[in-house]
N, C-alpha and C positions, 0 to 999 in steps of 0.2 A: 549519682554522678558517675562519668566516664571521665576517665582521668588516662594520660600518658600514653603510651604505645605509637604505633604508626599507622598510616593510612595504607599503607599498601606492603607487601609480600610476608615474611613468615618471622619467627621468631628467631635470633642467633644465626650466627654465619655469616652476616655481613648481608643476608636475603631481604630486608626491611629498609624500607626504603620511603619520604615526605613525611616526617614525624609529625604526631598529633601535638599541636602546642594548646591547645582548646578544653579547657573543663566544659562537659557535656554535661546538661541535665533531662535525664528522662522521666516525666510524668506520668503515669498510668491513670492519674485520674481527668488527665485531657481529652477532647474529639481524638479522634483515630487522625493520621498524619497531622496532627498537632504535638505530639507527646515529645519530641525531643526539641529544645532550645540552647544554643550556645552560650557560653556563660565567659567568663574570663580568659586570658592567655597569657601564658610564660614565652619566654622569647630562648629555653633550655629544653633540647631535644631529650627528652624522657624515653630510652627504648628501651631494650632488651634489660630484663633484669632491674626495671624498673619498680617503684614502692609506693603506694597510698595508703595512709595510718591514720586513723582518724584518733585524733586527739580529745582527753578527757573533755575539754572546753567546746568541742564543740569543729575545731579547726580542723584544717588536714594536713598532714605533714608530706612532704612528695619528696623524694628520693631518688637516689638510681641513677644506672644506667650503665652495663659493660658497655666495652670497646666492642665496635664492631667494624671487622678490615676488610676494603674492597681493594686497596690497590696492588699492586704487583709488590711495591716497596715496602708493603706492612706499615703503612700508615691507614690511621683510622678517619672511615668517613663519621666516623659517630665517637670521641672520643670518650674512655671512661668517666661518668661524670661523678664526683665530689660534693659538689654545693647543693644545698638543702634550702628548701623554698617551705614557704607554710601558706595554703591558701586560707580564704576565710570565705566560705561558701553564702549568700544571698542572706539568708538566715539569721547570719551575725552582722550585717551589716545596711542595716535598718534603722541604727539607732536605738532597738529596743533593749531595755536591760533583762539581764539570763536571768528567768526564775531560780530558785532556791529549795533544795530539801534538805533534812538530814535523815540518817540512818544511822540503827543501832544494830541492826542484823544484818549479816552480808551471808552467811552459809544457808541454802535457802533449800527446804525438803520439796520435792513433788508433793502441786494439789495444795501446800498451807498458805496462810497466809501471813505477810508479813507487813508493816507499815512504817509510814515514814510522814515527815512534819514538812510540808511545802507554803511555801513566798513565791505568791507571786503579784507579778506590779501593770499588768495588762489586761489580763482576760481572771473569767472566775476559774473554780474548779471541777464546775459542772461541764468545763469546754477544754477541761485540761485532759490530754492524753499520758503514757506513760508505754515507755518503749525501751525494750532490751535488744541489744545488738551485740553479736556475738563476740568474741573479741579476739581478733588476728591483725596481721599485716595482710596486704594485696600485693603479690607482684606480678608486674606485668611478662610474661614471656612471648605471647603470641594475642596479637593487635591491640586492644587496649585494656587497661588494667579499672575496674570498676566499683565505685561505691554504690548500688543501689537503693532506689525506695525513698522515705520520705526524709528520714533524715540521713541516715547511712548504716546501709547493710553491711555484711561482709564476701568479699570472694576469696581467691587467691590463687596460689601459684604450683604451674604442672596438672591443670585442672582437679585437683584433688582438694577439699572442704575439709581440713582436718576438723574444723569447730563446728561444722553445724550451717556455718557460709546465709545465717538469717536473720530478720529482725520481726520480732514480736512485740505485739500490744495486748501487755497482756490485760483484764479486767481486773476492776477497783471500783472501790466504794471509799466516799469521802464524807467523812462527820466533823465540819470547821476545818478548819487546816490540814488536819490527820486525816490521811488516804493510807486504807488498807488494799496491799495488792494481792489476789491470786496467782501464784505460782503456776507456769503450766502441767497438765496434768501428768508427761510420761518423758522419758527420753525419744519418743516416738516425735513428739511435737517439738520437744528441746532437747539435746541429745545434751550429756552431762560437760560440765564447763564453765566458762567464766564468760561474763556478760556485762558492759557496759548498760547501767541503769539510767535514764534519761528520764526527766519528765519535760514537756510541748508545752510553754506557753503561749497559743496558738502558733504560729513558725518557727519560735524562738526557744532552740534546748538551754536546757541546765547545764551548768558543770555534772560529769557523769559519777557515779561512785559504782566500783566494782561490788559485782555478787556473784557467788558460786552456786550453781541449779546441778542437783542430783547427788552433790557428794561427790568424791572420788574413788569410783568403781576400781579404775585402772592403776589406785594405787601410789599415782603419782607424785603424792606429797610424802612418801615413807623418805625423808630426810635423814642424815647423818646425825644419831643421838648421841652428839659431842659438845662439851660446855665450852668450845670456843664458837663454835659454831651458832649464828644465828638464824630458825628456819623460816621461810619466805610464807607467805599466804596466809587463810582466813585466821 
């Protein structure tokens, strides 16, 4: 999905000009000039410094938006926005119910494998997908701010991909209910970090459960070893 930004000139300055009010979906597994179709509209100008978050459930949270001033008087054609919108992308609004897993292992080594116990209420498991998506915020700075792919990727903001900016499927083998996943094999393919775990029953995701792929090289969780303190993660 293409979400927020403007149709025309640049980022910041007051340069951006006919905001996009239009959730875009682009398909890659459509004919060629088939692949993008319009989806829903906000009636809330989303620009500069704008946000798309995809929500554990599946939702998207939309955000944002500095002031941006064109008049002599310093008033804003685009005023800072406030209010928070939550879309519900096609997906979830079917009528179908969210399949179901659980998980006992969330810190996940390159290459092993791990598994999880899935529900679901439409399709089997032979046609069920499973897909990690990396896990950021999106802001928009310059023309629109984007969830890619099938169910949502990640991008973000200052064109720089702190996390990875991907969505993987990875391989699995399923014995009854219990599907064991493959972990991707390198920071090459998954660079180390936190991943929104999704499992597809046919269109329709799960609620997501985080998981950690590689460990933490960079260190990041050496936390404050103090007993008021509680520390965050796996």
């Amino acid at each position: 999905m293409i979400l927020n930004g403007a149709h025309q000139g640049v980022a910041g300055f007051g340069t951006a000009s006919d905001p996009n009010l239009n959730a875009v979906l682009y398909d890659p597994s459509q004919p060629v000039r088939q692949r993008m179709s319009i989806l829903n509209s906000t009636t809330i100008a989303r620009m500069y410094h704008s946000e798309a978050t995809l929500l554990p459930d599946g939702r998207v949270l939309i955000s944002g938006s500095d002031s941006l001033t064109r008049y002599p008087n310093g008033s804003y054609v685009y005023p800072e926005e406030l209010r928070l919108e939550v879309y519900i992308p096609p997906y979830l609004s079917q009528g179908l119910k969210q399949p179901q897993f659980t998980i006992t292992q969330t810190d996940w080594a390159y290459s092993r494998k791990y598994s999880i116990v899935v529900t679901l209420f439409q399709g089997k498991t032979s046609n069920m997908r499973v897909s990690l998506v990396a896990g950021m915020f999106i802001s928009t700075l310059c023309g629109r701010s984007a969830l890619f792919t099938n169910i949502l990727a990640s991008s973000s903001t200052h064109g720089n991909v702190m996390s990875g900016g991907r969505i993987i499927f990875p391989a699995f083998t399923c014995a009854g209910n219990t599907c064991t996943i493959t972990v991707p094999p390198n920071a090459f393919v998954s660079p180390p970090g936190w991943h929104q775990l999704f499992v597809l029953d046919g269109p329709t995701p799960s609620h997501s459960a985080w998981v950690r792929i590689g460990g933490d090289p960079a260190q990041l969780g050496n936390w404050p070893n103090h007993p008021d303190f509680t520390r965050p993660g796996v």
